[in-house]
C-alpha positions as a printed NumPy array, in Angstrom:
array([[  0.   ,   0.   ,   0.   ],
       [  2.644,   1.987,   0.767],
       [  4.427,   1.854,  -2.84 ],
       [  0.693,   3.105,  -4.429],
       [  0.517,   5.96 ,  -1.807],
       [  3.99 ,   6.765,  -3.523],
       [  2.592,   6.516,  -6.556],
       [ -0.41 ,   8.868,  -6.339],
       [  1.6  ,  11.567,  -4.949],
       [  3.571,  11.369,  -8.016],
       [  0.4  ,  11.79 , -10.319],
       [ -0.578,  14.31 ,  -7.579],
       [  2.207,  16.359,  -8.008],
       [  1.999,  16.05 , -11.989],
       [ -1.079,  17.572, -12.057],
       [  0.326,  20.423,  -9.901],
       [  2.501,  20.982, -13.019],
       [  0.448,  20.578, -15.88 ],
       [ -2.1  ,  22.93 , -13.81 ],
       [  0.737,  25.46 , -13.966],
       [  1.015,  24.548, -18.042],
       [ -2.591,  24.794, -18.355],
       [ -2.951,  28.261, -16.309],
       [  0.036,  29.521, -19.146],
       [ -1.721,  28.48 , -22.241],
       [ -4.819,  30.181, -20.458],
       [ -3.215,  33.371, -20.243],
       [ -1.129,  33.132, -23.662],
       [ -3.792,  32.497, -25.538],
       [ -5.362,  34.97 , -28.044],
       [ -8.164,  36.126, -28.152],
       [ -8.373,  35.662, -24.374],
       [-11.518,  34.941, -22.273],
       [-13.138,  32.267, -19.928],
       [-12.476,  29.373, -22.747],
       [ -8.864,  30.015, -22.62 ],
       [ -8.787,  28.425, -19.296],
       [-10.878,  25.561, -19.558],
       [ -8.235,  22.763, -18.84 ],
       [ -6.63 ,  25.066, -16.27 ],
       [-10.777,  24.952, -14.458],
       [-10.711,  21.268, -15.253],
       [ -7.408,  19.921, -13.805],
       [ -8.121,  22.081, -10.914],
       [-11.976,  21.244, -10.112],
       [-11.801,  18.068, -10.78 ],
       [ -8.215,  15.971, -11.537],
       [ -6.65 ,  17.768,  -8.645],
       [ -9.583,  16.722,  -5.81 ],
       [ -9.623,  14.004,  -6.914],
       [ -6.482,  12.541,  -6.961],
       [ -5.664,  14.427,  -3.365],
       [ -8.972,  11.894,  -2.262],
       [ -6.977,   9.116,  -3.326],
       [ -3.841,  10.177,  -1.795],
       [ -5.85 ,  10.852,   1.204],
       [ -6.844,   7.373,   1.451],
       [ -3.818,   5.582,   0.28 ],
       [ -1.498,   7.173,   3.092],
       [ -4.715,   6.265,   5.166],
       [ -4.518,   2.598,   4.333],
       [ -0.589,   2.716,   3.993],
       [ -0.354,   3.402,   7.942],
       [  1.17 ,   6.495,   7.502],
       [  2.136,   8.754,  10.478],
       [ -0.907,  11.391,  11.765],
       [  0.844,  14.016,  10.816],
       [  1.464,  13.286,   7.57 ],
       [ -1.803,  11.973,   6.326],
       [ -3.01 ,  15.979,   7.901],
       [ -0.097,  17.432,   5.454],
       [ -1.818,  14.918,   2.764],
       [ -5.164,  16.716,   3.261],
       [ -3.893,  19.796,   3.109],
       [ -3.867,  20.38 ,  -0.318],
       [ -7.774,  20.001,  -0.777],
       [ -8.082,  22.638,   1.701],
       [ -5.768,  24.711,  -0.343],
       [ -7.938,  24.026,  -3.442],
       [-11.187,  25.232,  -2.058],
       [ -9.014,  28.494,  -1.655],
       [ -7.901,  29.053,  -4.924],
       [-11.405,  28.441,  -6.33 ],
       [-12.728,  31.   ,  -3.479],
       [-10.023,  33.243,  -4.758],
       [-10.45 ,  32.793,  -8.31 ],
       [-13.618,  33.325,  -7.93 ],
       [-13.371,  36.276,  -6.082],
       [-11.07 ,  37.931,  -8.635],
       [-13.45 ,  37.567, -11.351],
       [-15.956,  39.07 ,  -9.233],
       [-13.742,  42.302,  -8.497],
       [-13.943,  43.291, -12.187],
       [-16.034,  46.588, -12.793],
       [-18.757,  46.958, -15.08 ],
       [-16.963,  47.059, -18.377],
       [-15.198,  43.418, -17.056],
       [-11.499,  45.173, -16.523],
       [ -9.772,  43.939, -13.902],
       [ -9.837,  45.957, -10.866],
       [ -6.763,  46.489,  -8.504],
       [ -8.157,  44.422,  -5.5  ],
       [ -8.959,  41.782,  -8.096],
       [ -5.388,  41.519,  -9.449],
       [ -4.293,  41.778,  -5.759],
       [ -6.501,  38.787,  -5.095],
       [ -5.322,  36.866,  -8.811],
       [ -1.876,  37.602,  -7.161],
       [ -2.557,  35.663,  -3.901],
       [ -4.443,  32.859,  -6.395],
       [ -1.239,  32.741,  -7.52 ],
       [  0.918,  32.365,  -4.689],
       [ -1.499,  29.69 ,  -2.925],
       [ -0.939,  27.702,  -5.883],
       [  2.632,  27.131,  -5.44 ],
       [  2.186,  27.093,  -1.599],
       [ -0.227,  24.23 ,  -2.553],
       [  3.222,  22.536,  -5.47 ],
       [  5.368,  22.92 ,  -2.418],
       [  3.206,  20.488,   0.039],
       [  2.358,  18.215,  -2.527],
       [  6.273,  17.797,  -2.771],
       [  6.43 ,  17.404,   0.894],
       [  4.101,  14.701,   0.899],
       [  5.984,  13.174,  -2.027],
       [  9.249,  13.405,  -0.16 ],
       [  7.771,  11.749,   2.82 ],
       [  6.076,   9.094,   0.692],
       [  9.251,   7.944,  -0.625],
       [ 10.64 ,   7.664,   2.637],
       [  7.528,   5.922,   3.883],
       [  7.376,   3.375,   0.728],
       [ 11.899,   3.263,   1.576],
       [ 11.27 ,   1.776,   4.907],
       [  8.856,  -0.549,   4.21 ],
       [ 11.02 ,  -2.361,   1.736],
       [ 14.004,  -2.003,   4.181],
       [ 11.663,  -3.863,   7.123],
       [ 10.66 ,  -6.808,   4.16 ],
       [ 14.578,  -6.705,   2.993],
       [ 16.37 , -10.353,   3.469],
       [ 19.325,  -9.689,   6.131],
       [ 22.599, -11.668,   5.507],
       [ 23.412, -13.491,   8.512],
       [ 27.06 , -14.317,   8.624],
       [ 28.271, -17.452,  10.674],
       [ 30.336, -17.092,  13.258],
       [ 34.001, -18.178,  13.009],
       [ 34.741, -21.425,  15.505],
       [ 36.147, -20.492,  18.451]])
């Protein structure tokens, strides 16, 4: 179990980068608008929930420490934020739909939770290695050397 907690924080932590890809072709692409960001909205609503779930539940059923099945659940929590702040920086526009300087204040922190989010998902990752290391050292075989006659 603890080798496919491993490997969901990998896939965990490849979304995290294609969700950075994603937001770039979002805001490279021309003309612009909502459509621009549509696998950037769907990696993060949806791919990136759901694999933290699974990652959830795989360093559940992996026995992993307390602590780091809480730093496992942390990115979900860190999700709901940067929808709440996406959305609230779309809201922020005025009338005519320009961005506002509160709302690029608050795509700015959208922004910054994002790679607060990259850098936990790497924690976990580090920790799931080490986790998945030491259960193969516990199974290893241990040479036993005889003892010389006395």
């Amino acid at each position: 179990m603890r080798k496919a907690f491993l490997v969901a924080t990998t896939a965990l932590l490849v979304a995290f980068v294609f969700q950075f890809a994603f937001a770039a072709v979002g805001a490279f692409t021309k003309p612009g608008g909502e459509g621009a960001y549509i696998l950037h909205s769907v990696t993060g609503s949806a791919i990136i929930p759901g694999l933290t779930l699974l990652t959830i539940v795989l360093a559940v059923l992996a026995k992993a420490p307390g602590r780091l099945v809480g730093l496992t659940a942390l990115p979900l929590g860190l999700v709901v934020l940067q929808a709440l702040l996406a959305m609230l920086a779309n809201a922020s526009a005025d009338a005519g739909g320009t961005s506002t300087p509160f709302g690029l204040v608050i795509a700015g922190l959208h922004a910054l939770n994002g790679i607060i989010a990259v850098h936990v998902v790497v924690s976990v990752h580090q920790a799931a290695r080490k986790l998945a290391g030491s259960a193969s050292a516990d199974t290893a075989p241990v040479a036993v050397r005889e003892s010389e006659p006395v």
